[in-house]
Backbone as JSON Lines, residues from 0, in Angstrom:
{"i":0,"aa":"X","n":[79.53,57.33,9.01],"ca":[79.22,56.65,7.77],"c":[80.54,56.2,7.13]}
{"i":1,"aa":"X","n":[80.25,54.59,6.73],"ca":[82.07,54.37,6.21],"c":[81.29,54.82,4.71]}
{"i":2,"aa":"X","n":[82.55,54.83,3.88],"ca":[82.11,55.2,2.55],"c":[83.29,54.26,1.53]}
{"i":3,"aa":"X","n":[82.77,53.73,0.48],"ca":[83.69,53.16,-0.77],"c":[84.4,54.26,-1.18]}
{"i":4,"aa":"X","n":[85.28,53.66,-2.28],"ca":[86.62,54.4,-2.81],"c":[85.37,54.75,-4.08]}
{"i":5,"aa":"X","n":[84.45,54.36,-4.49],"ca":[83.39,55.25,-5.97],"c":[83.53,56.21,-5.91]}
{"i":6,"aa":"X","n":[83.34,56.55,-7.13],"ca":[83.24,58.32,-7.72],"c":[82.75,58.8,-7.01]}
{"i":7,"aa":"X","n":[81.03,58.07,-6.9],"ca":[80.03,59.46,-6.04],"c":[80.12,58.85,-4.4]}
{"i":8,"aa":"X","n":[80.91,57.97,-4.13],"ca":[81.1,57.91,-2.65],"c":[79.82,57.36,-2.2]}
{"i":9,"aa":"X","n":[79.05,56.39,-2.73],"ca":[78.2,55.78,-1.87],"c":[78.92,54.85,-0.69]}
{"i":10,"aa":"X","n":[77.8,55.22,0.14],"ca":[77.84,54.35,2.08],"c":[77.74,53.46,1.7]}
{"i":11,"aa":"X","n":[78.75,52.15,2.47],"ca":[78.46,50.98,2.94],"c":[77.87,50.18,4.09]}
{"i":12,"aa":"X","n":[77.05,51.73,4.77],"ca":[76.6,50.99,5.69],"c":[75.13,52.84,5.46]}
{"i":13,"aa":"X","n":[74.19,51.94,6.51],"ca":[72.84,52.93,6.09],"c":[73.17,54.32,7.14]}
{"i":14,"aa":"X","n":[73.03,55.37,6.18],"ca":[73.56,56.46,6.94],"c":[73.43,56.8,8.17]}
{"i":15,"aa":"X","n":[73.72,57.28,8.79],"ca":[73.12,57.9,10.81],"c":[73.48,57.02,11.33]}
{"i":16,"aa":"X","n":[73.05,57.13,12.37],"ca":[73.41,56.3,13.86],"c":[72.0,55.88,14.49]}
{"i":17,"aa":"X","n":[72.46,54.58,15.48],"ca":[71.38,53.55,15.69],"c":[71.94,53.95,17.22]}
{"i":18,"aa":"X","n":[71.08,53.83,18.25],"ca":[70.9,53.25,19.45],"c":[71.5,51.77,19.63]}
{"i":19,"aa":"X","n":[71.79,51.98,21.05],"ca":[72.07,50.27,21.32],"c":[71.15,49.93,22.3]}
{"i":20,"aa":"X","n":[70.87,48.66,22.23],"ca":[69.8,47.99,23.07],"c":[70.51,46.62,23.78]}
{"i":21,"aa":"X","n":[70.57,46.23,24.99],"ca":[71.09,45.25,25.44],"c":[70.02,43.75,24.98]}
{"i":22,"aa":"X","n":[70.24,42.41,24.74],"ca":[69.8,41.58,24.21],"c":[70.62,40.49,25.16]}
{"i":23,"aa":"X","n":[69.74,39.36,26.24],"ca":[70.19,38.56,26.84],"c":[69.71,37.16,26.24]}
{"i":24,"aa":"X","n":[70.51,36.2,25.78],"ca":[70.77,35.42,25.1],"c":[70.16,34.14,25.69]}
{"i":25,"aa":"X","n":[69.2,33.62,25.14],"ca":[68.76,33.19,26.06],"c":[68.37,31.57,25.05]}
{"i":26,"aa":"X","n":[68.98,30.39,26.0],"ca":[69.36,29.01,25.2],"c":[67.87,28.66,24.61]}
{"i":27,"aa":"X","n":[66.67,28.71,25.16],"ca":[65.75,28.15,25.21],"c":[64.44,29.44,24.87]}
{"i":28,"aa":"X","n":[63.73,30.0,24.57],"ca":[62.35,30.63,24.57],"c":[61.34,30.14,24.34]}
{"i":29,"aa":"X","n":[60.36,30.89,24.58],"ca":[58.73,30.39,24.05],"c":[58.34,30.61,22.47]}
{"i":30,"aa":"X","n":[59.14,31.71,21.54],"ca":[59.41,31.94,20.56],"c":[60.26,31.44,19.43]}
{"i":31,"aa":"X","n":[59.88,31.25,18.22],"ca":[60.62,30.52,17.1],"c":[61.11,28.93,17.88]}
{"i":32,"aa":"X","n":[59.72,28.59,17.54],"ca":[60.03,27.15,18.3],"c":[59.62,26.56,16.66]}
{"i":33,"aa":"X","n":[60.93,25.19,16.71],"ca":[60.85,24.81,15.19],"c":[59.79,23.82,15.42]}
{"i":34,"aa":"X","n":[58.91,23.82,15.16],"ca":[57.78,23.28,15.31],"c":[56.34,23.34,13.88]}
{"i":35,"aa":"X","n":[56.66,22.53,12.92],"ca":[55.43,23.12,11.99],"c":[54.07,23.2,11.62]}
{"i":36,"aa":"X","n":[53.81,21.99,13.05],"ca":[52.15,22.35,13.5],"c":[52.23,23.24,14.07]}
{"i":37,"aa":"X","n":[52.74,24.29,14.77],"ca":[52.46,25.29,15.59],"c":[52.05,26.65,14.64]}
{"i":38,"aa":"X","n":[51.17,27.06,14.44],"ca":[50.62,28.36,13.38],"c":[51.39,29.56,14.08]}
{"i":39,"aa":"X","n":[51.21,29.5,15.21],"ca":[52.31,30.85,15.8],"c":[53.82,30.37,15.4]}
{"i":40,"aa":"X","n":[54.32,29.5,16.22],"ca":[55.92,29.41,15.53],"c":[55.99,29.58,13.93]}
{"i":41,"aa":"X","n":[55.21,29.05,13.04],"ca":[55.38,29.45,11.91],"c":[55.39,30.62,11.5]}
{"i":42,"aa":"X","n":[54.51,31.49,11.74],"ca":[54.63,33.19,11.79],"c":[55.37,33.91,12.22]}
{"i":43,"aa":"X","n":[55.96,33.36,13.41],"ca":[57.58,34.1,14.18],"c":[58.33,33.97,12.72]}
{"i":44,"aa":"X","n":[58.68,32.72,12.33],"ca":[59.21,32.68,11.43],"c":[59.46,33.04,10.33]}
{"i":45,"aa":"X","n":[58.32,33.21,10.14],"ca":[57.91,34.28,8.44],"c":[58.46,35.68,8.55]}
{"i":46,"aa":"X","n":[57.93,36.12,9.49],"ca":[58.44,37.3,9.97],"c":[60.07,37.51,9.88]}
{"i":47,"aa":"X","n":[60.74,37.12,9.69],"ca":[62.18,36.83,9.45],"c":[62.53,37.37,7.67]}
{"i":48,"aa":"X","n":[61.86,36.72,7.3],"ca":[61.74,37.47,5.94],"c":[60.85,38.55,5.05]}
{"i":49,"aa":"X","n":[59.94,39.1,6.42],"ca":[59.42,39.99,6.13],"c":[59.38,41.4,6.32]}
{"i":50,"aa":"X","n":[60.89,42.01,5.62],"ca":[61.45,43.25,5.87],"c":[61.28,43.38,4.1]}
{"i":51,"aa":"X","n":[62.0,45.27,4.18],"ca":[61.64,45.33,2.81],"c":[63.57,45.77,2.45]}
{"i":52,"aa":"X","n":[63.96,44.92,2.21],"ca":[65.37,44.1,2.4],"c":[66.32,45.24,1.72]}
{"i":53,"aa":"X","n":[65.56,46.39,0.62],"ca":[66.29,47.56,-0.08],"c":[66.31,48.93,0.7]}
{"i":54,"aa":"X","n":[67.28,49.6,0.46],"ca":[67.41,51.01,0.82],"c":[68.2,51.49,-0.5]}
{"i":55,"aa":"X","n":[67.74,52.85,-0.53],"ca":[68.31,53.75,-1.8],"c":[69.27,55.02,-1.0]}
{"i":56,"aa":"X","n":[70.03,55.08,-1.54],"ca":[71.17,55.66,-0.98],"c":[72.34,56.4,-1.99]}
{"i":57,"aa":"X","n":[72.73,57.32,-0.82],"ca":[74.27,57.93,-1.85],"c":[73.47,58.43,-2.35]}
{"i":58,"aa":"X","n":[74.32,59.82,-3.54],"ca":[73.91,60.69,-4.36],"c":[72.91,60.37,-5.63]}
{"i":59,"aa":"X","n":[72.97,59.11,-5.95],"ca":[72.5,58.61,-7.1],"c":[70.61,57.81,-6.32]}
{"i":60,"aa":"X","n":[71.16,57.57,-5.32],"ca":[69.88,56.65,-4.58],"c":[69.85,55.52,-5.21]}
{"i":61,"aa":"X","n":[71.03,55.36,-5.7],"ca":[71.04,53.63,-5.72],"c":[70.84,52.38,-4.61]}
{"i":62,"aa":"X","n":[69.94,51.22,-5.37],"ca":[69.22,50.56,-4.92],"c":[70.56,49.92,-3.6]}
{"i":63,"aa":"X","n":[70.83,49.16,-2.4],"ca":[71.17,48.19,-1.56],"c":[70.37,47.73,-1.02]}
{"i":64,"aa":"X","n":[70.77,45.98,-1.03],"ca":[70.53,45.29,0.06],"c":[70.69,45.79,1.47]}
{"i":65,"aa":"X","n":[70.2,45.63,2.14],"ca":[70.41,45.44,3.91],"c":[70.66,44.38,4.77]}
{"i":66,"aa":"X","n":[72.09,44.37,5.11],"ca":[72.73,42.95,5.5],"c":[72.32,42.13,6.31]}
{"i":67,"aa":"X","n":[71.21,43.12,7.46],"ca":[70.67,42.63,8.75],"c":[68.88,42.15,8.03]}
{"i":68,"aa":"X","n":[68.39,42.37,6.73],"ca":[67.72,41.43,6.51],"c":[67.78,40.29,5.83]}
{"i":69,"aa":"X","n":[69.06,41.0,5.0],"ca":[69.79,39.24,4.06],"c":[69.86,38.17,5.46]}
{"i":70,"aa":"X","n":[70.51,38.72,6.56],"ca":[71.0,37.78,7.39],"c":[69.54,37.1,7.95]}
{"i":71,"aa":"X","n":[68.75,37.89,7.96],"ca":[67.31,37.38,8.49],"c":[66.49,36.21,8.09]}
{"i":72,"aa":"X","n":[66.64,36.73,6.78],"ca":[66.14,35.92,5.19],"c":[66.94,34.59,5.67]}
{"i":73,"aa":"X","n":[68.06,34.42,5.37],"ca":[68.9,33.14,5.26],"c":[68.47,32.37,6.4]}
{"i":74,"aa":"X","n":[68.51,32.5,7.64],"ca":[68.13,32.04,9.38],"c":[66.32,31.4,8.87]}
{"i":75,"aa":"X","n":[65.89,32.18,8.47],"ca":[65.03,31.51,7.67],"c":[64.2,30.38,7.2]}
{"i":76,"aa":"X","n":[65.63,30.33,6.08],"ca":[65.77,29.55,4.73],"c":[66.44,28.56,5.72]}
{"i":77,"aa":"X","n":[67.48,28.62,6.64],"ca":[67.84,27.63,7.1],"c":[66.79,26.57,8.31]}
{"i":78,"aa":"X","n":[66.12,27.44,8.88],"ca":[65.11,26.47,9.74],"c":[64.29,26.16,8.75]}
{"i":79,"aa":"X","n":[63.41,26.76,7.68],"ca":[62.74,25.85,6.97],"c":[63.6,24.46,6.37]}
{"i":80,"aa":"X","n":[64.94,24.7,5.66],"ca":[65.88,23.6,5.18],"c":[65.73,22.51,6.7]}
{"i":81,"aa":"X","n":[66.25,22.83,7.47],"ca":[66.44,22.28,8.56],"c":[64.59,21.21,8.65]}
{"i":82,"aa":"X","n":[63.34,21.84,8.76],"ca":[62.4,21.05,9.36],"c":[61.98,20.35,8.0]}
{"i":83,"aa":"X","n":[61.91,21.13,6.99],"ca":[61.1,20.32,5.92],"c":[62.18,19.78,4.87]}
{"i":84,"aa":"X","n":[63.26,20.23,4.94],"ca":[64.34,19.72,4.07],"c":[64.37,20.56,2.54]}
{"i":85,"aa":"X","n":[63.63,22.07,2.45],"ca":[63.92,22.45,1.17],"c":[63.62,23.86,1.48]}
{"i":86,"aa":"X","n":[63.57,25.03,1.13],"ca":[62.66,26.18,1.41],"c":[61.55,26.41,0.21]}
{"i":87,"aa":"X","n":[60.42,26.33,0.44],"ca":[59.61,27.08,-0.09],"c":[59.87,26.42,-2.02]}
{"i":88,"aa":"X","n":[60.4,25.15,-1.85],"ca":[60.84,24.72,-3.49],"c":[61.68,25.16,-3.69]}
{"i":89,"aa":"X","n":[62.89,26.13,-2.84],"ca":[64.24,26.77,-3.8],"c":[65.28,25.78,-3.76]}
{"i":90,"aa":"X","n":[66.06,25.65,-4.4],"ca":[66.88,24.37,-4.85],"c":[68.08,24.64,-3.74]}
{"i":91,"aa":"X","n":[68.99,23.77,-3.39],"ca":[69.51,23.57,-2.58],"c":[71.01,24.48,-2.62]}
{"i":92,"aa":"X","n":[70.79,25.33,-4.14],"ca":[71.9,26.1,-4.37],"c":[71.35,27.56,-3.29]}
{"i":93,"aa":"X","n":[70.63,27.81,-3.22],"ca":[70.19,28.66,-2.39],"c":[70.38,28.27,-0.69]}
{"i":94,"aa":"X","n":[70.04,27.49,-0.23],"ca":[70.01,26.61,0.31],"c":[71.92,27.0,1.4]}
{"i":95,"aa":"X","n":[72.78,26.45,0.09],"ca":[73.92,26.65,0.12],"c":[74.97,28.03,0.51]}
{"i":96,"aa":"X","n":[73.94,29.05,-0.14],"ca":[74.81,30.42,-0.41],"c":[74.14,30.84,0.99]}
{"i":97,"aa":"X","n":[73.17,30.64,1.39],"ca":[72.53,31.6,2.65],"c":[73.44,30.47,4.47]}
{"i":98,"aa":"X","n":[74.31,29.22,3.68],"ca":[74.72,28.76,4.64],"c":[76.43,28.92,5.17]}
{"i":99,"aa":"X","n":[76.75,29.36,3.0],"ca":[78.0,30.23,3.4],"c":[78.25,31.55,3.59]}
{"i":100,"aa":"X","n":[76.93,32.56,3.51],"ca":[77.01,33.81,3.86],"c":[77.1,34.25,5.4]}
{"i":101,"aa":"X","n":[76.53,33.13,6.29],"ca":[75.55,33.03,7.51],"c":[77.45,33.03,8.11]}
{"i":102,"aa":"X","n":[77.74,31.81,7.47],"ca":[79.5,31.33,8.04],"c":[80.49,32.86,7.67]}
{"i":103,"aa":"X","n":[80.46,33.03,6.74],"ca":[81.28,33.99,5.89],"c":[80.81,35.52,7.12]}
{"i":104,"aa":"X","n":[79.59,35.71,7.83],"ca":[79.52,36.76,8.41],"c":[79.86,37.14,9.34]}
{"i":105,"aa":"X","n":[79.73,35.57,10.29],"ca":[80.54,35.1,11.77],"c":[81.67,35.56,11.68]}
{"i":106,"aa":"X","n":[82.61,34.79,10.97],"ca":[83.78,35.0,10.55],"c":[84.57,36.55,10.47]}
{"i":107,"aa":"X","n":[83.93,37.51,9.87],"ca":[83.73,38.69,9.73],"c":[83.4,39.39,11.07]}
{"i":108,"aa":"X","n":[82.35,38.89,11.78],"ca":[82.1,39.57,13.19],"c":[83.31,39.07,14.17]}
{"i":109,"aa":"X","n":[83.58,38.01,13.81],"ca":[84.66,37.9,15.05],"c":[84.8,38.04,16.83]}
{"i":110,"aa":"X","n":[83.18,37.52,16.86],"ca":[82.84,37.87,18.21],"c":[83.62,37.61,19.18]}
{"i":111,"aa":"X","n":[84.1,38.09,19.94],"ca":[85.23,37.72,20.88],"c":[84.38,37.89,22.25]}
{"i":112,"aa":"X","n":[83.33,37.8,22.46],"ca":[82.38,38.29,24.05],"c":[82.34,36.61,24.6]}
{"i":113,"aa":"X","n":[82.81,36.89,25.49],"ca":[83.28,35.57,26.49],"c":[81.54,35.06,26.95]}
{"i":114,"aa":"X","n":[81.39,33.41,27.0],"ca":[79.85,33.5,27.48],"c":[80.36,32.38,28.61]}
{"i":115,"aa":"X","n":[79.66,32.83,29.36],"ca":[80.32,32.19,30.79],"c":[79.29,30.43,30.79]}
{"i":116,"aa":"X","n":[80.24,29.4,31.43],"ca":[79.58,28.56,31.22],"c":[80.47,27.04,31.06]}
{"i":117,"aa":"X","n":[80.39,26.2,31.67],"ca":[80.95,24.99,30.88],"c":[80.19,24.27,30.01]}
{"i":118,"aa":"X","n":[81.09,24.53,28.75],"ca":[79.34,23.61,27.73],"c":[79.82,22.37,27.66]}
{"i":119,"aa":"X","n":[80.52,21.54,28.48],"ca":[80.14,19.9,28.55],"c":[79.47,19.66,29.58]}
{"i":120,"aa":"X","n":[79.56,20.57,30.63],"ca":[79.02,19.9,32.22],"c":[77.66,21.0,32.25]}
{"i":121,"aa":"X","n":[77.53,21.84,31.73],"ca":[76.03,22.39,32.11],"c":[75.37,22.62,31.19]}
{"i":122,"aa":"X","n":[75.08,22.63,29.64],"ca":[74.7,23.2,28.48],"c":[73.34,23.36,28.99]}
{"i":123,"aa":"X","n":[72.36,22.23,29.59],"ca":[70.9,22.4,29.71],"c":[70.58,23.24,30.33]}
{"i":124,"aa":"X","n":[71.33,24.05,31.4],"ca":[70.89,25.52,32.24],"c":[71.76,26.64,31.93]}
{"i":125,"aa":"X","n":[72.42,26.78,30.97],"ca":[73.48,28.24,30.7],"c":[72.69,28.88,29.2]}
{"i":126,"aa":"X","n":[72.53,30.03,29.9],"ca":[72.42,31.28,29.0],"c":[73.46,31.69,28.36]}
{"i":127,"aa":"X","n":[73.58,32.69,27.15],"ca":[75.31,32.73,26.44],"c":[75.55,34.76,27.33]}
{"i":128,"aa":"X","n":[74.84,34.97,28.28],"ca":[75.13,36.35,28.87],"c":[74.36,37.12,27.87]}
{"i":129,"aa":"X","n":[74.57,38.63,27.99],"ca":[74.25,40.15,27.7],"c":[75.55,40.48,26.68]}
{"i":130,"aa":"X","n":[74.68,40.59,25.7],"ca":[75.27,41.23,24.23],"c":[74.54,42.62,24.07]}
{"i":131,"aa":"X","n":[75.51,43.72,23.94],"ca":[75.27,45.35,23.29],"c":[74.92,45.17,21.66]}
{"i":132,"aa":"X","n":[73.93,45.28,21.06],"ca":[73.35,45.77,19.79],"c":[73.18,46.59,19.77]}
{"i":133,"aa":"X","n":[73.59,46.8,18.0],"ca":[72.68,47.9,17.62],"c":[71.15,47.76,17.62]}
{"i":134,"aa":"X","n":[70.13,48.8,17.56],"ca":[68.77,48.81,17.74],"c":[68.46,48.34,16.59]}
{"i":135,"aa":"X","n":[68.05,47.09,16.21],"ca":[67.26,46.31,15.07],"c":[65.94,46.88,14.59]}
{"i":136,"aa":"X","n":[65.2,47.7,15.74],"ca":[64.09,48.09,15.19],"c":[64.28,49.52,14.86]}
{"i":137,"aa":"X","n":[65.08,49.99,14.63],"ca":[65.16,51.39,14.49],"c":[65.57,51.29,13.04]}
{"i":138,"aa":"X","n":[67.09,50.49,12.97],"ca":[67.12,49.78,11.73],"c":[65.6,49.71,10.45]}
{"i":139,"aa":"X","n":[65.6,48.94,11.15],"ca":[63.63,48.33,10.77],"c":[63.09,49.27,9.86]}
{"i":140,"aa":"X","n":[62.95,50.35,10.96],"ca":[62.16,51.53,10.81],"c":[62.45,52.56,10.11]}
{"i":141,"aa":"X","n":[63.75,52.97,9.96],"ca":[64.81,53.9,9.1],"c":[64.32,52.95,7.5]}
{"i":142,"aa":"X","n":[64.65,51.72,7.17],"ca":[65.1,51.58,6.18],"c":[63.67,51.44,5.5]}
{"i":143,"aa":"X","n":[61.98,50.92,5.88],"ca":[60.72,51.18,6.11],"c":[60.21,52.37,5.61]}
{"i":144,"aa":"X","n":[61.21,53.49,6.72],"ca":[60.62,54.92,6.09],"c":[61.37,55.22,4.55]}
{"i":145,"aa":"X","n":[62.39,54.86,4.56],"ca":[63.49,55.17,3.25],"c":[62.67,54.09,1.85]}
{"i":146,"aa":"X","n":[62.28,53.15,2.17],"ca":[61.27,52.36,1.27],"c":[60.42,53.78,0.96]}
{"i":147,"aa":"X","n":[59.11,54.03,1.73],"ca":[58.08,54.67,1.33],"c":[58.56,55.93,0.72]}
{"i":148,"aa":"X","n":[59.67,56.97,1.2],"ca":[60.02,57.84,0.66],"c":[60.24,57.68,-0.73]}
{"i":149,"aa":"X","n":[60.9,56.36,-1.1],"ca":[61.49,56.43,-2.33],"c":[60.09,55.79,-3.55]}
{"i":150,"aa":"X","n":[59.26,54.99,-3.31],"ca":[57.85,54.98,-3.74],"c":[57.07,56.62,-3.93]}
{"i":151,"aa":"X","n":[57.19,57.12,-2.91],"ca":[56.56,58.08,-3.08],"c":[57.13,59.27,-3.84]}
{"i":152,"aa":"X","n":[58.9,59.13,-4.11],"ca":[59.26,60.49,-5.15],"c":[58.98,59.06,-6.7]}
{"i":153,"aa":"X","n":[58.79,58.11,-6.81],"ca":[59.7,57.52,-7.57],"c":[57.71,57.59,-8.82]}
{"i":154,"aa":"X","n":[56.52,57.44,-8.01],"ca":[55.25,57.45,-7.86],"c":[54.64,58.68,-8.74]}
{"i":155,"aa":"X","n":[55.82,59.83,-9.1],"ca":[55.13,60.92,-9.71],"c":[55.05,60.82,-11.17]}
């Protein structure tokens, strides 16, 4: 657990440890196809913003975001921006911040994992290879159970 320089030492990241799951990158799927007659692609999609985005934490159980659903949320906001040109009516300042957070995180990850491939002479048949994650659904599921826990002391 990293921890801030605060008094009571709240985590900057959600306590414990995650599993890793391998994830092969793959240019093309049958899934999250931007498509907005499609009622299934639209629901892949929704699903993107349908985490419960808080965890309570540290000594105090103060409220955080969760970066891996902010990042979800925004991917989003950006294919809706992208097909219909707005999200959901939110003004384009939104629009904006989920396009410099998205940049601002890259940046921060600094991925350095080589993806084999020439992308002028083959882009239509190259995959970007096998990336190590952390387990997203465990994630999921930790921060899910940490929701209901905190409803349920918060409920008396």
């Amino acid at each position: 657990m990293i921890l801030t320089g605060s008094i009571d030492r709240d985590p900057i990241e959600i306590p414990g440890s995650f599993d890793t799951v391998a994830l092969t990158l793959l240019r093309d799927t049958t899934h999250f196809q931007m498509n907005l007659s499609d009622p299934l692609s639209r629901l892949e999609w929704i699903t993107l913003s349908d985490h419960p985005f808080v965890i309570h934490v540290g000594k105090s159980r103060r409220a955080f975001q969760v970066s891996l659903f902010h990042q979800l949320h925004c991917v989003h906001v950006m294919e809706e921006a992208f097909l219909r040109g707005e999200y959901h009516g939110l003004n384009s300042h939104h629009i904006q911040h989920c396009l410099n957070y998205l940049r601002q995180l890259f940046l921060c990850s600094a991925d350095d994992t080589l993806e084999d491939g020439d992308f002028e002479l083959d882009f239509e048949d190259r995959n970007g290879g096998t990336k190590i994650c952390r387990d997203w659904e465990a994630v999921d599921f930790f921060v899910r159970q940490d929701l209901a826990r905190w409803h349920q002391d918060n409920s008396k």
